[in-house]
C-alpha positions as CSV (number, residue, x, y, z in Angstrom):
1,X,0.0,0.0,0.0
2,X,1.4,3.8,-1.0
3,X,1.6,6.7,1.5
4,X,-1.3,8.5,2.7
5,X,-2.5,11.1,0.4
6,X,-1.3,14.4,1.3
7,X,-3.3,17.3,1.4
8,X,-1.9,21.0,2.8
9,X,-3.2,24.0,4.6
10,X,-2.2,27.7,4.9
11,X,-3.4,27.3,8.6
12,X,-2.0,23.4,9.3
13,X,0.5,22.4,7.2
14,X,0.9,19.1,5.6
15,X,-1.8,16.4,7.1
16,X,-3.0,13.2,5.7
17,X,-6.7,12.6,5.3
18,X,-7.5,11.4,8.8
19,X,-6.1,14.8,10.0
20,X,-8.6,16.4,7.2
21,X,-11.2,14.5,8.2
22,X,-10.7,15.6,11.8
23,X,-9.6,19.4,11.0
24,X,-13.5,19.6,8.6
25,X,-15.2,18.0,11.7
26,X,-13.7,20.2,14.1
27,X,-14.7,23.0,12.6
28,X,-17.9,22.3,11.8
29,X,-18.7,21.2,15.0
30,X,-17.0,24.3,16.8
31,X,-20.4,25.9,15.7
32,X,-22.8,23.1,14.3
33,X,-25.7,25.8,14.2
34,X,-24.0,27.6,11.3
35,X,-24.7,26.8,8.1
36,X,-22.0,25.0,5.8
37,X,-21.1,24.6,2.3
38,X,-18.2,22.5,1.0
39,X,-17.1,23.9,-2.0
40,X,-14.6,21.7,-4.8
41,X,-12.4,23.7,-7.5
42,X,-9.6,22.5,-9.5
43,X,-7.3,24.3,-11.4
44,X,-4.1,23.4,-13.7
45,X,-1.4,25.0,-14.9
46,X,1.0,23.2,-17.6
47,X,4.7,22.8,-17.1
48,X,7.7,23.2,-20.0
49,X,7.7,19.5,-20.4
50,X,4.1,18.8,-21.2
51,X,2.6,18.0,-18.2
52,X,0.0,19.6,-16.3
53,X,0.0,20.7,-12.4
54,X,-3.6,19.6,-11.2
55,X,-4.8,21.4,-8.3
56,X,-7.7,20.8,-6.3
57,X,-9.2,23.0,-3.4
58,X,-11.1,21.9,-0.5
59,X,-12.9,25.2,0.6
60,X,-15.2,25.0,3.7
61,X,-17.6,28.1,4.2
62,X,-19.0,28.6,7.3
63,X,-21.5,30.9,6.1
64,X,-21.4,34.9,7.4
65,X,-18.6,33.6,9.1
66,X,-15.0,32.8,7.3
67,X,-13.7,29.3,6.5
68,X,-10.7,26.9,6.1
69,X,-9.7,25.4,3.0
70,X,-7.3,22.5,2.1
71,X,-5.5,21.5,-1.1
72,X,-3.8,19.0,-3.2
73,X,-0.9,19.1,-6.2
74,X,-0.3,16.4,-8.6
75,X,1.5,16.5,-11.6
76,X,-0.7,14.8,-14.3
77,X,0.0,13.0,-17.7
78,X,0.2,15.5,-20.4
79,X,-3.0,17.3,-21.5
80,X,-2.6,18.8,-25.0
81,X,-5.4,20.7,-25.3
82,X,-7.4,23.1,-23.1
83,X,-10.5,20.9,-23.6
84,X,-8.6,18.1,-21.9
85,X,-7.3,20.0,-18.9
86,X,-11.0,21.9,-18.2
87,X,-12.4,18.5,-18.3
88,X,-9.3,16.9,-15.8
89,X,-9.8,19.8,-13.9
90,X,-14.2,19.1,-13.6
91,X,-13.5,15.3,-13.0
92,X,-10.7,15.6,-10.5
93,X,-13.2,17.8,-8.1
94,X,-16.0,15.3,-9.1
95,X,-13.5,12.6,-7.5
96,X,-12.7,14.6,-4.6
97,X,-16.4,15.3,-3.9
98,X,-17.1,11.4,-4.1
99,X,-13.7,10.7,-1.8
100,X,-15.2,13.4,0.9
101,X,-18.8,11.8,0.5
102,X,-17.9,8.8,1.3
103,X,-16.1,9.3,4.5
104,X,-18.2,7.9,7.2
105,X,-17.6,10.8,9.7
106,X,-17.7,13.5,7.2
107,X,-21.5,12.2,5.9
108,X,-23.9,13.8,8.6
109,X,-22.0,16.7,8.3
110,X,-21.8,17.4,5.0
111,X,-25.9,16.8,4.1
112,X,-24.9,17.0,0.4
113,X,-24.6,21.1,0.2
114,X,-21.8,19.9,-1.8
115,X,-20.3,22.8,-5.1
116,X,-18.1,22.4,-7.6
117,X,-16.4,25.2,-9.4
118,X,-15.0,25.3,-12.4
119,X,-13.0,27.7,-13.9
120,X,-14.8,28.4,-17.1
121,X,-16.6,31.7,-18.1
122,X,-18.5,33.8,-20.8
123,X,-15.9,36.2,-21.3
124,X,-13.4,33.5,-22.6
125,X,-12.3,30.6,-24.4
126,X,-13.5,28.4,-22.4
127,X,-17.1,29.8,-23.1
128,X,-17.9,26.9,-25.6
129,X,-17.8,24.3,-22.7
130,X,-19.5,25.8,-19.8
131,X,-23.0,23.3,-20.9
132,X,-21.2,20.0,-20.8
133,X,-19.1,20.9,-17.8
134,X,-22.0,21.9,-16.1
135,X,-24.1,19.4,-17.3
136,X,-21.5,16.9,-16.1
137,X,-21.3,17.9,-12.8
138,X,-25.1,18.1,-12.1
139,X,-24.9,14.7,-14.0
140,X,-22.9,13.9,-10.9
141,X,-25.4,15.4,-8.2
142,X,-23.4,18.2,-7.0
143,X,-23.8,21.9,-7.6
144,X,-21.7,23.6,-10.2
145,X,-20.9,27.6,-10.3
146,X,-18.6,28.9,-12.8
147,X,-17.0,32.3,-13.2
148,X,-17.1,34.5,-11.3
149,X,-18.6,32.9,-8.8
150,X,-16.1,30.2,-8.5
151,X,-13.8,31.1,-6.6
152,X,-12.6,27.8,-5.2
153,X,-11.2,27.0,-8.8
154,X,-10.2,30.4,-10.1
155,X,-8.8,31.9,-6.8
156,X,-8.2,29.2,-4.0
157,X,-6.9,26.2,-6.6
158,X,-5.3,28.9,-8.8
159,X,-3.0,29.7,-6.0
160,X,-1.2,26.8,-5.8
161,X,-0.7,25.3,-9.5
162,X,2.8,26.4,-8.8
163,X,4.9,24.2,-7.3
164,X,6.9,25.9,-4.0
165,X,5.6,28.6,-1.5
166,X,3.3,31.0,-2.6
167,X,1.8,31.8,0.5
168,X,3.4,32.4,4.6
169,X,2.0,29.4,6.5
170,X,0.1,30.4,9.9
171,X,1.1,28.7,12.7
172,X,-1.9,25.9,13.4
173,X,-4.7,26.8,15.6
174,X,-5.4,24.0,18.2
């Protein structure tokens, strides 16, 4: 069996998915009145050999009230076309969605408000596949917002598709 997957936080630091799992809870639990929503975006950014960095963001709103958000990097197989890599971006948060909903502790909490944003819009040329990226991810059950109201894929994910530090890390809050 390989390594745990990784995942990393501005406010934690590196932590597998049972620290994830525990970090969501926790803070969903720190004020369980509140409404929630778990919001999905992916984002990619090729590299000079082909390849694309995938990124996908794990945003959790606490709505009125701030939020936390998590994130992984993989390098992927090379995409050659923007088609390819909006659609590897859509399916990679479809598969994080599904990993998330099918964690045992995380499934009262979550109560399907689940989004996925994608980081398509009118204004560009991505504008041709906003229906069957949408489409897709309703297909799936989940939500879908695209620009530019999703942040979590233009903003949050779009951070990170560069390898190294982009951002100070906060000490963690315990």
């Amino acid at each position: 069996m390989g390594s745990p997957e990784q995942y990393n936080s501005p406010t934690y630091g590196s932590i597998d998915q049972a620290q994830l799992v525990a970090r969501m809870s926790g803070f969903i639990l720190h004020d369980s009145d509140r409404n929630y929503r778990l919001i999905i975006g992916s984002d990619s950014l090729p590299n000079g050999d082909g390849q694309v960095y995938l990124v996908t963001a794990i945003v959790l709103h606490r709505v009125g009230n701030g939020g936390i958000y998590f994130w992984r990097r993989r390098l992927s197989a090379k995409l050659h076309s923007l088609r390819d890599r909006m659609y590897a971006e859509a399916l990679a948060s479809i598969a994080m969605a599904q990993r998330l909903e099918s964690i045992a502790d995380l499934k009262p909490l979550l109560r399907r408000n689940i989004e996925i944003h994608v980081d398509v819009g009118e204004a560009g040329p991505t504008r041709e596949m906003i229906q069957e990226l949408v489409g897709m991810i309703i297909a799936h059950g989940y939500q879908a917002r695209t620009k530019p109201e999703s942040f979590a894929a233009s903003k949050v994910a779009d951070r990170h598709t560069i390898p190294g530090p982009r951002l100070v890390l906060a000490p963690a809050i315990n």
